[in-house]
C-alpha positions, 0 to 999 in steps of 0.5 A: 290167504292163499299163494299161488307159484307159476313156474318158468317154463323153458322148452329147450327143444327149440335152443340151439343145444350150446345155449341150453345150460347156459339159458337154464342156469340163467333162469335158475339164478333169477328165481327167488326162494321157492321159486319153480321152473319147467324144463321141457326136453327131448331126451332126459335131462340127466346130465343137467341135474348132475351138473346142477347137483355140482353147481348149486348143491342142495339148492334145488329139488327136482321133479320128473313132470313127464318121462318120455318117450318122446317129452321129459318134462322136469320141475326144478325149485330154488331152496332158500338153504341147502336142504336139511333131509340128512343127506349130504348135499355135497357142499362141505366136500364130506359125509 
């Protein structure tokens, strides 16, 4: 059987920019392991992917969908553990 996965998609474009993260994080929070969402942006979403990288260590994977000009478009998916690749992923606070 198999098992499709819809992801969120989110167009911050048209959020006030104070209530972009919050909206994100929000939306993040509620999704079950393995769960996806889009991000649809004017600009690159760097700064969300450190801050997320700070918030929610080794919890999600990011995917650049479309990188500009104009649109970047990212997938975010929610892990169920901290990922296992042999990176650190920062949340023991060592190598």
């Amino acid at each position: 059987m198999t098992q499709t996965t819809v992801a969120t998609t989110i167009d911050v474009r048209t959020v006030p920019p104070r209530e972009r993260h919050p909206l994100i994080f929000q939306t993040f929070d509620a999704l079950g392991d393995g769960g996806t969402m889009d991000i649809v942006n004017d600009h690159d979403p760097r700064p969300l992917y450190y801050q997320m990288q700070a918030e929610q260590p080794g919890l999600f994977t990011w995917t650049y969908l479309q990188s500009g000009p104009e649109v970047w478009q990212v997938r975010i998916t929610k892990s169920a553990t901290p990922r296992s690749d042999g990176r650190c992923c920062g949340s023991c606070g060592g190598a």
